[in-house]
Biopython code that builds the backbone (N, CA, C, O; Angstrom):
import numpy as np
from Bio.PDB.StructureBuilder import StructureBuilder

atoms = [
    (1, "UNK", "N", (-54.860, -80.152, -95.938)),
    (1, "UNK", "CA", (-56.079, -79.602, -96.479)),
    (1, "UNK", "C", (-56.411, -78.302, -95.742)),
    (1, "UNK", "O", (-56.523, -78.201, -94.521)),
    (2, "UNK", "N", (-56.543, -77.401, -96.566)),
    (2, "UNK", "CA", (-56.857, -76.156, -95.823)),
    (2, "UNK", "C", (-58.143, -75.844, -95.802)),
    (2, "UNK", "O", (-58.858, -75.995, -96.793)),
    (3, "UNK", "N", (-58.693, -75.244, -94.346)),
    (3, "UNK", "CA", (-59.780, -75.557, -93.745)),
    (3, "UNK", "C", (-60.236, -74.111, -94.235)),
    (3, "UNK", "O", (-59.329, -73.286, -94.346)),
    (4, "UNK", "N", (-61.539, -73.702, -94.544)),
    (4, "UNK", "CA", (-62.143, -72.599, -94.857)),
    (4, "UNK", "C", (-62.530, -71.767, -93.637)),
    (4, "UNK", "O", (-63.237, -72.416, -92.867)),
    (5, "UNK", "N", (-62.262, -70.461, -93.215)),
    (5, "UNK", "CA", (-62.380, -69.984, -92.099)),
    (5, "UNK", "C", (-63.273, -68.724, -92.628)),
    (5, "UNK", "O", (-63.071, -68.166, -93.707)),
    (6, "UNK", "N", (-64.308, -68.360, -91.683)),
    (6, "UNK", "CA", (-65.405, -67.287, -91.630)),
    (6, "UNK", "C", (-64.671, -66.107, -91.635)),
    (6, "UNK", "O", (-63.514, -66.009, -91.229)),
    (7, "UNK", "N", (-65.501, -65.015, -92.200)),
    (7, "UNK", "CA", (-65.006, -63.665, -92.410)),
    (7, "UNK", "C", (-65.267, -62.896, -90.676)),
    (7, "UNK", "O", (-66.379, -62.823, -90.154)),
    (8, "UNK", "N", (-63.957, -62.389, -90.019)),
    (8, "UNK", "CA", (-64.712, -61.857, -89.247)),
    (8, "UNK", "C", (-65.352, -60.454, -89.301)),
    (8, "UNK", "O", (-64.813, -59.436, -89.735)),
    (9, "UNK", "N", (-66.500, -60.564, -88.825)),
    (9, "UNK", "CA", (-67.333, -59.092, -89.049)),
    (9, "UNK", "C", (-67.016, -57.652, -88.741)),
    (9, "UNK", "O", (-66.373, -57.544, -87.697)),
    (10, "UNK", "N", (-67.260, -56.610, -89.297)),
    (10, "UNK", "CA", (-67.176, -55.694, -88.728)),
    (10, "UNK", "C", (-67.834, -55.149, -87.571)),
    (10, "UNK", "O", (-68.985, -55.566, -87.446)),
    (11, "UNK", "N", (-67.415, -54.274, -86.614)),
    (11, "UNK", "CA", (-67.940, -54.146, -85.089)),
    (11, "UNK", "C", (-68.250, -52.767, -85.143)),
    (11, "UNK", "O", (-67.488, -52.106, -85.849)),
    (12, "UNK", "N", (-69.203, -52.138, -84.563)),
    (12, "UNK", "CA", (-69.013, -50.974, -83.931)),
    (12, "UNK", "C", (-69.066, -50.548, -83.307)),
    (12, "UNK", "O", (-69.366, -49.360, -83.181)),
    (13, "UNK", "N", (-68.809, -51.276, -82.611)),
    (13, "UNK", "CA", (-68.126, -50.661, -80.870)),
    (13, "UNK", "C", (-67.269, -51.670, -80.095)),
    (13, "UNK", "O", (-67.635, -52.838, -80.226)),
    (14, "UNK", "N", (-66.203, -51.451, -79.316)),
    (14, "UNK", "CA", (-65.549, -52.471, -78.667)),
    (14, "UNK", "C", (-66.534, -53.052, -77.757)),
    (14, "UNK", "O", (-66.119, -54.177, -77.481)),
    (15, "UNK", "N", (-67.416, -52.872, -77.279)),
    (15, "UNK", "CA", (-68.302, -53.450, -76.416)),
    (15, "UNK", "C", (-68.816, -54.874, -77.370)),
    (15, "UNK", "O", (-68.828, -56.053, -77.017)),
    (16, "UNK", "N", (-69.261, -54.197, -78.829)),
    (16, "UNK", "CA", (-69.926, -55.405, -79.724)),
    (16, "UNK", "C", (-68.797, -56.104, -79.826)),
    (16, "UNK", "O", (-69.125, -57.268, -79.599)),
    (17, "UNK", "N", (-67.396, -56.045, -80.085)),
    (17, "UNK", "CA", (-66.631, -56.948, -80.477)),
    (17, "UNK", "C", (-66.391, -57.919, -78.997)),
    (17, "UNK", "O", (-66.444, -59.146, -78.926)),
    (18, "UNK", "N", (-66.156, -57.084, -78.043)),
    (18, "UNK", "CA", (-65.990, -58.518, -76.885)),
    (18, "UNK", "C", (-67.585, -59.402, -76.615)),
    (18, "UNK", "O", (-67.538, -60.349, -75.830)),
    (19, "UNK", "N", (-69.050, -59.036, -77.325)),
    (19, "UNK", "CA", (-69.551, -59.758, -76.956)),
    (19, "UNK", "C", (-69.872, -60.908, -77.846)),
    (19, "UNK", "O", (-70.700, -61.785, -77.598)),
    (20, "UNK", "N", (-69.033, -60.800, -79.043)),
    (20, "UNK", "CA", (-68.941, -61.112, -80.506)),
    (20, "UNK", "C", (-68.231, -62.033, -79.615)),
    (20, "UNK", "O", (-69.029, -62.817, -79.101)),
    (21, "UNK", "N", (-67.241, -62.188, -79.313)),
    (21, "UNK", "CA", (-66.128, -63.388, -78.971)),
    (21, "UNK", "C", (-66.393, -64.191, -78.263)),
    (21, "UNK", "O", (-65.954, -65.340, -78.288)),
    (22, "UNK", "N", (-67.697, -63.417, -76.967)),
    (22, "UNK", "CA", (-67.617, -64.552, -75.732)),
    (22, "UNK", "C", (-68.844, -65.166, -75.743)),
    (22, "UNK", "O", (-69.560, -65.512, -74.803)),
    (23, "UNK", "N", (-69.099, -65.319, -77.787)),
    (23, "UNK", "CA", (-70.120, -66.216, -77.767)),
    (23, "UNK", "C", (-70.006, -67.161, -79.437)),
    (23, "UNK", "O", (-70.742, -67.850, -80.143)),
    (24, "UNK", "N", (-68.513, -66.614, -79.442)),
    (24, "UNK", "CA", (-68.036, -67.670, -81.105)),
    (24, "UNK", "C", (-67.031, -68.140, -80.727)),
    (24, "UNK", "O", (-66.953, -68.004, -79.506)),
    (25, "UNK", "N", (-65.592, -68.996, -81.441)),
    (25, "UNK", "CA", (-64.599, -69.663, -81.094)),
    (25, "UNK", "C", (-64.282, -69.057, -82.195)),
    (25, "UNK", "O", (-64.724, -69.130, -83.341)),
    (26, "UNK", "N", (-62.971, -68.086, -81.413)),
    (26, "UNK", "CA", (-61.999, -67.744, -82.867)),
    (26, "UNK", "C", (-61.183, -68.504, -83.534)),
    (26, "UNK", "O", (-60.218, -67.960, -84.070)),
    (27, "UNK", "N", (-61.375, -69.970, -83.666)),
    (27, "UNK", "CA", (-60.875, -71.021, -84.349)),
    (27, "UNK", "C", (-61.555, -71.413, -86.204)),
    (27, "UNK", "O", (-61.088, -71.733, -87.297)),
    (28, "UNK", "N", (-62.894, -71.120, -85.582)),
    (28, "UNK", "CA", (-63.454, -70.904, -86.994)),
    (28, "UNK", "C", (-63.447, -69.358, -88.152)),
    (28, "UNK", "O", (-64.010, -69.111, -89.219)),
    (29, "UNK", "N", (-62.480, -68.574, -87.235)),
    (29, "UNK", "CA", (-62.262, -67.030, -87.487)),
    (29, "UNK", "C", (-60.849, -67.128, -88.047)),
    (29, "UNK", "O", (-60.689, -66.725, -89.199)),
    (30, "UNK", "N", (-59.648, -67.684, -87.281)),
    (30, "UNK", "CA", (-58.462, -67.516, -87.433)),
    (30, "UNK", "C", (-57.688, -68.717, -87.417)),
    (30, "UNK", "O", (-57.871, -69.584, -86.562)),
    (31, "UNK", "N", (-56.775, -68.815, -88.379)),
    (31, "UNK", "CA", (-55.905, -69.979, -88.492)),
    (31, "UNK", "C", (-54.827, -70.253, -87.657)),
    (31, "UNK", "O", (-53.715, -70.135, -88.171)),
    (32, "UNK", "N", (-54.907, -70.661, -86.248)),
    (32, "UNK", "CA", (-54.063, -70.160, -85.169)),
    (32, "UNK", "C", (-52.627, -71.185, -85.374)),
    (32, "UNK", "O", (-51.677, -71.076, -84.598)),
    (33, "UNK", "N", (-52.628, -72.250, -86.609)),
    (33, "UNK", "CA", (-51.194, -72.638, -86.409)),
    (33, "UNK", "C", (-50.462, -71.125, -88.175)),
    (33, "UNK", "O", (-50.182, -71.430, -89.335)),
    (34, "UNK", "N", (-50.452, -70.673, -87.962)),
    (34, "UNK", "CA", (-50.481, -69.454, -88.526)),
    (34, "UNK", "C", (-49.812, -68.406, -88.008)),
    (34, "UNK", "O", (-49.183, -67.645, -88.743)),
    (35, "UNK", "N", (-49.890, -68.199, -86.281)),
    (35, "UNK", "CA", (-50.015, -67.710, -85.479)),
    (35, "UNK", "C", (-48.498, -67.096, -85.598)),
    (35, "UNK", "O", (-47.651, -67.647, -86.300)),
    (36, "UNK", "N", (-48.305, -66.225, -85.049)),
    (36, "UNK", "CA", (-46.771, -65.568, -84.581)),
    (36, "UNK", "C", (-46.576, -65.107, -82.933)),
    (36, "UNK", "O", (-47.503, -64.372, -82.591)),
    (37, "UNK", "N", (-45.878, -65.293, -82.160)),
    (37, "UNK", "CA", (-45.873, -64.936, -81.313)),
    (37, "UNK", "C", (-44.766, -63.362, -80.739)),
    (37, "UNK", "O", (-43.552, -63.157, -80.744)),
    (38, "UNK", "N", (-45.917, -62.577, -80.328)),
    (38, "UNK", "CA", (-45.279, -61.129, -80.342)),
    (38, "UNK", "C", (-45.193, -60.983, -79.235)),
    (38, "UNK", "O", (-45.527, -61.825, -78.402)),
    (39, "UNK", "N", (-44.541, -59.447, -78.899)),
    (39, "UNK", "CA", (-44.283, -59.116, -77.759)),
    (39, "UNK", "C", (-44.722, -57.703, -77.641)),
    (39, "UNK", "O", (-44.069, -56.918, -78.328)),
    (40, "UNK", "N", (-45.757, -57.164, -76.868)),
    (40, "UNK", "CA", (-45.452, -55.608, -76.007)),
    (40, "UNK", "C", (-45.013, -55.022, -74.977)),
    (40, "UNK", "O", (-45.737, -54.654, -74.052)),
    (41, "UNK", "N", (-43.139, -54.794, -75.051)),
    (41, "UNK", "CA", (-43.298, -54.530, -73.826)),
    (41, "UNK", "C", (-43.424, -53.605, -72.894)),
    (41, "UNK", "O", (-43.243, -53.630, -71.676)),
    (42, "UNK", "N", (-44.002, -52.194, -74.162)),
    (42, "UNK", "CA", (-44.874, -50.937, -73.052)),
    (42, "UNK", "C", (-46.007, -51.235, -72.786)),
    (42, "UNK", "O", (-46.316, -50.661, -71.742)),
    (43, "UNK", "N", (-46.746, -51.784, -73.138)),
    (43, "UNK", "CA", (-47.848, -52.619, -72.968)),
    (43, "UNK", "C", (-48.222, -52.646, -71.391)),
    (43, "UNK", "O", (-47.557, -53.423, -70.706)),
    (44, "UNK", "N", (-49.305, -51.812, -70.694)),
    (44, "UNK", "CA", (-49.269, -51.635, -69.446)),
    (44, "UNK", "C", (-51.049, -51.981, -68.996)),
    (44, "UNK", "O", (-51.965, -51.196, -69.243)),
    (45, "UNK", "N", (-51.226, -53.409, -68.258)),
    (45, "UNK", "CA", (-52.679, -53.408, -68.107)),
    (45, "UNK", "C", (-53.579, -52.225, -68.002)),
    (45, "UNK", "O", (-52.889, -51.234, -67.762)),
    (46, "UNK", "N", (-54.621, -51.986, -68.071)),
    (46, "UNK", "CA", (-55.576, -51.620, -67.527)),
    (46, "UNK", "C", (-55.904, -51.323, -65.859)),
    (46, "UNK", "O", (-56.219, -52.424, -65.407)),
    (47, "UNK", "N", (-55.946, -50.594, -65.075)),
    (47, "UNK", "CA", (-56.296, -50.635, -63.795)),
    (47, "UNK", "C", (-57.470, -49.625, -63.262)),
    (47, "UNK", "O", (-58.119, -48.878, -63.994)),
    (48, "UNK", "N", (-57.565, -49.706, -62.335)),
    (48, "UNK", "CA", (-58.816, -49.198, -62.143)),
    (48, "UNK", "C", (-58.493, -48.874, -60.311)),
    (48, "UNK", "O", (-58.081, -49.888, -59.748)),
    (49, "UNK", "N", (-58.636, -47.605, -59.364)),
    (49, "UNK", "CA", (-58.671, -47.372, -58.403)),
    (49, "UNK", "C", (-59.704, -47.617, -57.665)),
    (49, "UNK", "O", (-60.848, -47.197, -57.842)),
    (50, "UNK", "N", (-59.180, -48.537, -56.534)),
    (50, "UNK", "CA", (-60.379, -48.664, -55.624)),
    (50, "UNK", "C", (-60.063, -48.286, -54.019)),
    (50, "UNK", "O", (-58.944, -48.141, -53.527)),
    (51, "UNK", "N", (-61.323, -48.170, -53.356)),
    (51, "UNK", "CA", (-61.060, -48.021, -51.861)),
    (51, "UNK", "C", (-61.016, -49.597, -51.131)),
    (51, "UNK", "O", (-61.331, -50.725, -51.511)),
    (52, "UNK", "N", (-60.604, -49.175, -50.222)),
    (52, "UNK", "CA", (-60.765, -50.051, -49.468)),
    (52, "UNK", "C", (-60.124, -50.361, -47.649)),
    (52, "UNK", "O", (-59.001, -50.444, -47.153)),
    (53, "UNK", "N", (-61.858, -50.475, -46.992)),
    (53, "UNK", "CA", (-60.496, -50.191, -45.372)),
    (53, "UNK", "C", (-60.105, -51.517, -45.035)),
    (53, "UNK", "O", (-60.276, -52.643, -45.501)),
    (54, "UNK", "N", (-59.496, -50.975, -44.023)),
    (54, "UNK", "CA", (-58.706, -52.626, -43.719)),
    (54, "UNK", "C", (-58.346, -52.225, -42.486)),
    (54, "UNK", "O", (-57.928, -51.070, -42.559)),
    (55, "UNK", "N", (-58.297, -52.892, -40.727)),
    (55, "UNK", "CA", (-57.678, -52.600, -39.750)),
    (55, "UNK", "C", (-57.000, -52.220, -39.678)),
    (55, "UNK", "O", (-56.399, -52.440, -40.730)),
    (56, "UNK", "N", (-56.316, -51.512, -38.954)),
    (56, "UNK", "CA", (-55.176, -50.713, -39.133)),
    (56, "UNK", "C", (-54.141, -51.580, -38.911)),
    (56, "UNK", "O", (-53.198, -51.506, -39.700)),
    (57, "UNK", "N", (-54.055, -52.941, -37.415)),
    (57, "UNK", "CA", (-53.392, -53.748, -37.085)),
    (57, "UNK", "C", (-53.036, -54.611, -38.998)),
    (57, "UNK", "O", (-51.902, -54.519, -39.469)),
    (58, "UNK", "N", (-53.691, -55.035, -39.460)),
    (58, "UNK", "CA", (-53.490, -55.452, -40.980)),
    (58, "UNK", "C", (-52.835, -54.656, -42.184)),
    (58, "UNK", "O", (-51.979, -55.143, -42.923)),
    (59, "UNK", "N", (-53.352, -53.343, -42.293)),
    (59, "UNK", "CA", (-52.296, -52.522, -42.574)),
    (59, "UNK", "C", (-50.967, -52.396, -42.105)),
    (59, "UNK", "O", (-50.003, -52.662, -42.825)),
    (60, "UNK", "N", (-50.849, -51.949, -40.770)),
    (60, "UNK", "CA", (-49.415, -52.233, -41.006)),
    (60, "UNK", "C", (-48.578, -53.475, -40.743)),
    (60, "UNK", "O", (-47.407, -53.473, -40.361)),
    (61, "UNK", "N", (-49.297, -54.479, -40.986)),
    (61, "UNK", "CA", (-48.498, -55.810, -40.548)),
    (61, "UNK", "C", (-47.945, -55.401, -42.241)),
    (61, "UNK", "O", (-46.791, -54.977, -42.300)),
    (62, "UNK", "N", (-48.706, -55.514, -43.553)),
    (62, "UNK", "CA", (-49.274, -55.453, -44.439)),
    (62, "UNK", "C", (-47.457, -54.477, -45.010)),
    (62, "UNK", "O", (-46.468, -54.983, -45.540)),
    (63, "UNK", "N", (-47.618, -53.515, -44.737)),
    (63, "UNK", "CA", (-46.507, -52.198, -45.045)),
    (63, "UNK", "C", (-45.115, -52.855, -44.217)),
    (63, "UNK", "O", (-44.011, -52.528, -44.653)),
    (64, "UNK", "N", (-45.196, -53.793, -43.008)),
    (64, "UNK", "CA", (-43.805, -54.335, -42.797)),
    (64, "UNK", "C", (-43.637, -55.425, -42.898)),
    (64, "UNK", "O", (-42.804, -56.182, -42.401)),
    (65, "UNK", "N", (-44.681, -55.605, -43.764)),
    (65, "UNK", "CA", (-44.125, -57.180, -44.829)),
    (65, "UNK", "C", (-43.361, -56.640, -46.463)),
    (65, "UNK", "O", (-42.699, -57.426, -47.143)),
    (66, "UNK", "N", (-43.612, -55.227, -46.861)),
    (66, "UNK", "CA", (-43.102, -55.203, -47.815)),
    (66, "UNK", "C", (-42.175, -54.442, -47.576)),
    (66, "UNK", "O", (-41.213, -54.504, -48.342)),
    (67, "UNK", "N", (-42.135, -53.478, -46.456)),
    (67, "UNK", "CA", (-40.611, -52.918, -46.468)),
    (67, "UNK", "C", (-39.327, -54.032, -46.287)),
    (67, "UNK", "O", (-38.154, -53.781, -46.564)),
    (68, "UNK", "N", (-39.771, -55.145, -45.827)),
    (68, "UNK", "CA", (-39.140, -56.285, -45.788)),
    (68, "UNK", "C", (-38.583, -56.817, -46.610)),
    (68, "UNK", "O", (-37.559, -57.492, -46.500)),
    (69, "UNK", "N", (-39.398, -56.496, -47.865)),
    (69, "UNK", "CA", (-38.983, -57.302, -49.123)),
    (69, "UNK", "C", (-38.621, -55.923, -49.730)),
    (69, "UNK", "O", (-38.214, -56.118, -50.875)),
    (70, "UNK", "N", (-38.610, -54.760, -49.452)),
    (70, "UNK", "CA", (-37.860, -53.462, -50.398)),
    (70, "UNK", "C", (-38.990, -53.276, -51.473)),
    (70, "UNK", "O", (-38.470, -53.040, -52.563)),
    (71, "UNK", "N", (-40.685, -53.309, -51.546)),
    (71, "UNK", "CA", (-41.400, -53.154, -52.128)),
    (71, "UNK", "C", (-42.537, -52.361, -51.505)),
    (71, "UNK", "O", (-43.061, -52.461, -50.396)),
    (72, "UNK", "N", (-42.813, -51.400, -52.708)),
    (72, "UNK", "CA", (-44.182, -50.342, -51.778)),
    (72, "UNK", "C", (-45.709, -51.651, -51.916)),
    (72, "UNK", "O", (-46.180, -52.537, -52.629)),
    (73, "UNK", "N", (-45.935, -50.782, -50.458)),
    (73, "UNK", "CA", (-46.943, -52.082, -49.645)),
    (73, "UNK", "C", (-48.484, -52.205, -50.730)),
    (73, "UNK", "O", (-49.373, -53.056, -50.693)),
    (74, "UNK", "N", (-48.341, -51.078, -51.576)),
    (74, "UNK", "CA", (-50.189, -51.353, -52.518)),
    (74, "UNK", "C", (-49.329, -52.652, -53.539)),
    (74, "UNK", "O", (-50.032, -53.636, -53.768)),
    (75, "UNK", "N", (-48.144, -52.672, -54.027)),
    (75, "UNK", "CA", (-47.787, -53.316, -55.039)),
    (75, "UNK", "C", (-47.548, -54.578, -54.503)),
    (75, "UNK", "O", (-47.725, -55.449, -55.355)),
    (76, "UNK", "N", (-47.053, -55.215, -52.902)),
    (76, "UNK", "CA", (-47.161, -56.456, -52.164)),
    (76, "UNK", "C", (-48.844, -57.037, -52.156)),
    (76, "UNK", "O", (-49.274, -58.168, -52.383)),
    (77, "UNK", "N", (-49.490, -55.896, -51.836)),
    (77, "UNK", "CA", (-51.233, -56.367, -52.035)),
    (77, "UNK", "C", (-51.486, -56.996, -53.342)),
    (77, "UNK", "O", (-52.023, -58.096, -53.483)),
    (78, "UNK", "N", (-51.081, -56.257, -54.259)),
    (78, "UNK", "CA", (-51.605, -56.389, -55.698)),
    (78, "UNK", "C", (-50.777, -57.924, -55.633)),
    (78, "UNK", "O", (-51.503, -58.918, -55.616)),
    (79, "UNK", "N", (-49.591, -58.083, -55.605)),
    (79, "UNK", "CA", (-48.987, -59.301, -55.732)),
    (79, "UNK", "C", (-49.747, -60.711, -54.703)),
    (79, "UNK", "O", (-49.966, -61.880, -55.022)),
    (80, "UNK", "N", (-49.931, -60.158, -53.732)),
    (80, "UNK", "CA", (-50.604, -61.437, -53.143)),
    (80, "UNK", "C", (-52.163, -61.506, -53.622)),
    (80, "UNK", "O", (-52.720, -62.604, -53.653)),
    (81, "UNK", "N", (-52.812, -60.396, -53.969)),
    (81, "UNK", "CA", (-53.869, -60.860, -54.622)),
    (81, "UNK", "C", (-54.284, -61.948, -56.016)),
    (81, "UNK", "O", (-55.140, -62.815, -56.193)),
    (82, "UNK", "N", (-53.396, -61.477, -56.679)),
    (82, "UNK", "CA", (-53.016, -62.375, -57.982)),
    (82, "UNK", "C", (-52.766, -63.565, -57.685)),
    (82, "UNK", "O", (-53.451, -64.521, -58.050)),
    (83, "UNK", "N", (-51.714, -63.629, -56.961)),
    (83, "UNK", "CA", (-51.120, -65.122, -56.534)),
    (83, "UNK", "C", (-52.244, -65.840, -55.815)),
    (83, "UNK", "O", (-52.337, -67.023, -56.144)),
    (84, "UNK", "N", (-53.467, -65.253, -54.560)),
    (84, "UNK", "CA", (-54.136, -65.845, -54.204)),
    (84, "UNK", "C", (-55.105, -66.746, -55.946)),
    (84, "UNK", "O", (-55.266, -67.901, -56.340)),
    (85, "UNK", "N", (-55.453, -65.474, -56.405)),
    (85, "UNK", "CA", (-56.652, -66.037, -57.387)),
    (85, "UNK", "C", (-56.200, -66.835, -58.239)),
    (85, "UNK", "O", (-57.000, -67.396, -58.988)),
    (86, "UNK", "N", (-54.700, -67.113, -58.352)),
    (86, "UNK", "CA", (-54.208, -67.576, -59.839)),
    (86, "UNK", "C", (-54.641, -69.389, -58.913)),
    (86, "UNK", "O", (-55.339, -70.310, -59.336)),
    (87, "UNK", "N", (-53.888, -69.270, -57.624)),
    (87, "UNK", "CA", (-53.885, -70.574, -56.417)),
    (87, "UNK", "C", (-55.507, -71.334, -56.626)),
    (87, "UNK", "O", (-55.698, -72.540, -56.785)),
    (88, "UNK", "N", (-56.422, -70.401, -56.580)),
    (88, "UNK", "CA", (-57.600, -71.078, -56.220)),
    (88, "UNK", "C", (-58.078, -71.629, -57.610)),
    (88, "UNK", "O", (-58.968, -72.479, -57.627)),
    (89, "UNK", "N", (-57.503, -71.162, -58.803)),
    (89, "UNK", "CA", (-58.133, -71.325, -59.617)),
    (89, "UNK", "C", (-57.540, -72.425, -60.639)),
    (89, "UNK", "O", (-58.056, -72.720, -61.717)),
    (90, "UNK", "N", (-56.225, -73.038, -60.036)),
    (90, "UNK", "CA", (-55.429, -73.720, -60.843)),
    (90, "UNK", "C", (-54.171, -73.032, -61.990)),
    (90, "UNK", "O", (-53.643, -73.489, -63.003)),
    (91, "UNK", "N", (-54.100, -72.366, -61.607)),
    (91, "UNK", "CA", (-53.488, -71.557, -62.983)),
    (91, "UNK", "C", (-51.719, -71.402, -62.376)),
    (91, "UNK", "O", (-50.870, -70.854, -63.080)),
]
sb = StructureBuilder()
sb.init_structure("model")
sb.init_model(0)
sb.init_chain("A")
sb.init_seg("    ")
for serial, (resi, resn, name, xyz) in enumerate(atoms, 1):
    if name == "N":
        sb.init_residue(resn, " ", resi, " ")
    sb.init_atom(name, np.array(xyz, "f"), 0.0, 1.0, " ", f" {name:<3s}", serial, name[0])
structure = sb.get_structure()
């Protein structure tokens, strides 16, 4: 039996559309066994530059933990940051 699904609305602005979502279930929007699974793989997050100090003793422990592994030391940060939050959060 096919289930009747809501029209989704038009937006005008990406701001309205993410606040559109993180207060409906796109289940009643989209028929997700329907679904296709794609791939982007230029597809490059979003980032955003930040400061930040840090001891210097931590820094460079920090820079000869990744010359260690043959990786520049902001991209070892970025990696243990992730891995911390993914850890705490179950994921």
């Amino acid at each position: 039996m096919r289930t009747q699904r809501k029209k989704i609305p038009e937006f005008a602005s990406e701001q309205e559309e993410r606040e559109f979502w993180e207060t409906h279930d796109s289940a009643d929007y989209v028929d997700w066994t329907q679904a296709k699974r794609v791939s982007f793989p230029s597809l490059k997050p979003t980032t955003q530059s930040i400061s930040l100090r840090l001891p210097l003793s931590l820094l460079e422990g920090i820079k000869s933990a990744a010359n260690s592994k043959d990786v520049p030391y902001q991209s070892l940060i970025k990696i243990w940051l992730h891995e911390k939050l993914h850890e705490g959060h179950g994921h």
